[in-house]
C-alpha positions, 0 to 999 in steps of 0.5 A, spaced: 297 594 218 303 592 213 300 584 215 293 587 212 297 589 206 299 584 205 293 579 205 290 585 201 295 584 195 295 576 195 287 577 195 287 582 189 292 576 186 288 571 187 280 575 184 284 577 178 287 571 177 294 572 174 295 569 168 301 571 163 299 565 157 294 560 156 292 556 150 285 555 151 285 549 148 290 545 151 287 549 157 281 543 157 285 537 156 291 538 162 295 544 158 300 548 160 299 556 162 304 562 165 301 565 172 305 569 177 303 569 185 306 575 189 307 575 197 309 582 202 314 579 206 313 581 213 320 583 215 327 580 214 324 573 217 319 572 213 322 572 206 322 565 205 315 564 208 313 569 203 316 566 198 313 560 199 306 564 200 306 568 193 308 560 190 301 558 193 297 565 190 301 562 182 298 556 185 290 557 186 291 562 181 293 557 175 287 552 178 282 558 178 284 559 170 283 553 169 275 553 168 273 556 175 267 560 176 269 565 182 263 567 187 264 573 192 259 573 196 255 567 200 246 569 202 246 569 209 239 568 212 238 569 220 245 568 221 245 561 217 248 559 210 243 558 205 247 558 199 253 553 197 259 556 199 263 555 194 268 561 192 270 555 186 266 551 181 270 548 179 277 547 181 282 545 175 287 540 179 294 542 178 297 536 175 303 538 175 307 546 175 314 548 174 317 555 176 320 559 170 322 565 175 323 569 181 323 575 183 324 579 190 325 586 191 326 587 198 319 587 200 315 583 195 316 576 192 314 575 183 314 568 182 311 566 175 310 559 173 308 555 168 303 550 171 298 544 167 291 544 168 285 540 167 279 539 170 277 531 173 273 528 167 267 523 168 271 517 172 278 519 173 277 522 179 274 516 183 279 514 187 280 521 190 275 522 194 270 517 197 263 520 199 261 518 206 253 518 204 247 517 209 241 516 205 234 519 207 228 515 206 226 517 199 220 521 198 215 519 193 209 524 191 204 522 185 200 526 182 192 524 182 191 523 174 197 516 175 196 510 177 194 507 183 200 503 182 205 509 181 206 509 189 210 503 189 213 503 182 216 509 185 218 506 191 222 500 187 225 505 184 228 509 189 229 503 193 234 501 186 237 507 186 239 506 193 242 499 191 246 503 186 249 507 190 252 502 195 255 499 189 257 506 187 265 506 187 265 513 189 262 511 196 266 510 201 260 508 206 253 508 205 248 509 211 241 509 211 237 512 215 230 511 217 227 518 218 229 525 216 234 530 220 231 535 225 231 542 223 233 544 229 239 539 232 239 541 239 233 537 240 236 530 239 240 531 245 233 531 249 228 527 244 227 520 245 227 517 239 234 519 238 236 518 244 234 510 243 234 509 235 241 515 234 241 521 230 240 522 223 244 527 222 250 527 217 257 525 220 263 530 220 266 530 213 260 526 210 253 527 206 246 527 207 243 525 200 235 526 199 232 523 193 224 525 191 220 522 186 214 525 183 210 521 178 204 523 173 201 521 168 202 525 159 197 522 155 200 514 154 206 515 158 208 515 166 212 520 167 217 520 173 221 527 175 227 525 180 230 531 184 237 529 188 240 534 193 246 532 197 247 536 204 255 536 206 256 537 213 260 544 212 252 546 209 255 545 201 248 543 198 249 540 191 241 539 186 240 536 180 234 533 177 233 528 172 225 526 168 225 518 165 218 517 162 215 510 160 209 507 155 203 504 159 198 499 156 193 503 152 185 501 154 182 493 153 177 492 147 172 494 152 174 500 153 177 499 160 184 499 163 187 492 162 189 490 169 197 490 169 199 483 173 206 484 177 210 483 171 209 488 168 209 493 175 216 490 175 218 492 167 216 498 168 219 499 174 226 497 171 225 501 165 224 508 169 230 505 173 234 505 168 232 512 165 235 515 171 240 511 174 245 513 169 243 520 171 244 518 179 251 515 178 253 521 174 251 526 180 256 522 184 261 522 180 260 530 180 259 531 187 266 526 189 270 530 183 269 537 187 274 540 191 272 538 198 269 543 203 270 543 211 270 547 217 276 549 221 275 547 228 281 550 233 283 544 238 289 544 242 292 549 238 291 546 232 287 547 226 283 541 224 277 539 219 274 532 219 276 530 212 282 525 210 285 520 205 278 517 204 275 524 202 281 526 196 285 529 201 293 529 201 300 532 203 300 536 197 293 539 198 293 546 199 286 549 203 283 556 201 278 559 205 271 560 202 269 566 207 263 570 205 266 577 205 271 573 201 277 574 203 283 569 201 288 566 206 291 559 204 293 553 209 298 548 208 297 540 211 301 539 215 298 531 218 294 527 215 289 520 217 285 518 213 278 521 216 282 528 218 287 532 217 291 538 220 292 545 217 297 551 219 296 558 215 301 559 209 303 566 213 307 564 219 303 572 222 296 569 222 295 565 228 291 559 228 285 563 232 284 567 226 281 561 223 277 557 228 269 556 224 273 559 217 270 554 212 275 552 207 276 549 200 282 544 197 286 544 191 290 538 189 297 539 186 302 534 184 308 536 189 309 539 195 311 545 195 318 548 194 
């Protein structure tokens, strides 16, 4: 019961998000702002357990102030996570932190620091996390009024985009596959294409990108809308969409369309492919600056997740977890390599069986903890 209390208080610290000063301004360029943890001591050894737990509730609540938007609650749907399962979007990274006080009272810790915080800005963040991609077969869909033409058109684009994307810094690996996953996984134990050609399914740690492109035509101009979704292997799902247009040859003297040569199929496939690209690009640069999202697995009596070095992670990493009732419990990393990584809740009470299936969100501070 008192352990219960104990969480209870450090999840009203975190979904309050304690912040004693900010400067807003500064806020959003790395500035510097006062929060204060607490932690219940269990019992007399676990006073410095509990202090380094209350450090950690200042922590994250100093990330959540820096320009986080918090969810309670995920939407389930027959028992399966339909919605992201963020409880953070986005976390502010901890660039550096100081402790200004501290306080224990026999049973409780205060400790109140001043922390900078800024949100990764469009290319400062490549080199801390490397998506592992596998990439679907694009889907194409044109609608009746477009050109014959505009399938292939389509498809030259999504084939450009995919190039792009095995250039991309952010992308570790880049593996194209050549159908779309099964709804139901448990098939590819028994189907015969999987069992001669392998899986489409995501690796742990990684993403599942789906592009689609449907163009139509406007008047003049060949419109094309493209739809990007990267599927974590944790069910995250991030979607954007991004619409490029382009001018085609008006009728001929004699009142028919002019046969378009292939030189012209190929410049305005690379016009439509440099209106999208950009926005393609930046969708990887978002999706590799979030934090990064796993499930807990129970192996051994160890808590792991398929995530490393390669994904952003480091020994100064703390875990959150991101259930959808919404409790907050925090874990430290304890060992790491460069596609996994071993946690150990931060509450030397909780056993490690309480966090077997918990997915978990990480935040990145400049240094371990005290």
């Amino acid at each position: 019961m008192q352990s219960r209390r104990s969480l209870l208080a450090l999840c009203f610290a975190v979904a309050s998000v304690s912040v004693l000063r900010i400067d807003t301004a500064e806020a959003k360029q790395a500035g510097w702002l006062e929060v204060m943890g607490s932690a219940t001591a269990l019992n007399a050894s676990d006073r410095d357990a509990a202090r380094r737990r209350a450090m950690a509730d200042a922590l994250l609540s100093a990330a959540l102030a820096g320009g986080a938007q918090v969810q309670g609650h995920s939407v389930m749907s027959n028992a399966r996570m339909t919605s992201d399962l963020l409880i953070v979007r986005p976390v502010g990274r901890v660039l550096a932190h100081r402790i200004l006080s501290e306080d224990f009272d026999g049973q409780i810790w205060r400790v109140t620091i001043a922390a900078q915080v800024g949100q990764p800005q469009a290319g400062s963040c490549s080199d801390r996390r490397r998506l592992v991609v596998t990439a679907y077969p694009p889907q194409v869909a044109v609608s009746p009024h477009a050109p014959a033409w505009a399938d292939q058109l389509g498809r030259q684009v999504a084939a450009t985009l995919l190039q792009s994307a095995s250039r991309n810094a952010v992308v570790a690996e880049l593996t194209l596959a050549d159908r779309l996953p099964r709804h139901d996984p448990s098939r590819d134990a028994t189907d015969y294409i999987s069992l001669t050609r392998g899986t489409a399914r995501v690796v742990p740690g990684g993403h599942g990108l789906h592009l689609d492109l449907d163009l139509r035509s406007e008047g003049r101009h060949l419109v094309l809308t493209l739809r990007m979704r990267l599927d974590g292997s944790a069910q995250e799902r991030m979607e954007e969409s991004h619409e490029a247009r382009v001018r085609m040859a008006g009728p001929s003297v004699f009142g028919r369309a002019a046969p378009l040569l292939e030189a012209d199929k190929q410049s305005l496939s690379l016009t439509l492919s440099r209106g999208v690209q950009p926005a393609f690009e930046a969708f990887l640069m978002r999706a590799a600056c979030r934090p990064p999202l796993a499930v807990l697995t129970l192996a051994q009596g160890k808590l792991v997740v398929p995530l490393g070095r390669a994904n952003g992670l480091g020994r100064s990493s703390l875990a959150f977890t991101a259930d959808s009732d919404a409790s907050t419990e925090m874990l430290e990393v304890v060992a790491l390599s460069e596609r996994s990584a071993t946690l150990a809740p931060l509450d030397p009470a909780r056993a490690a069986t309480a966090f077997n299936g918990r997915p978990v969100r990480f935040l990145d501070v400049a240094e371990r903890l005290p």
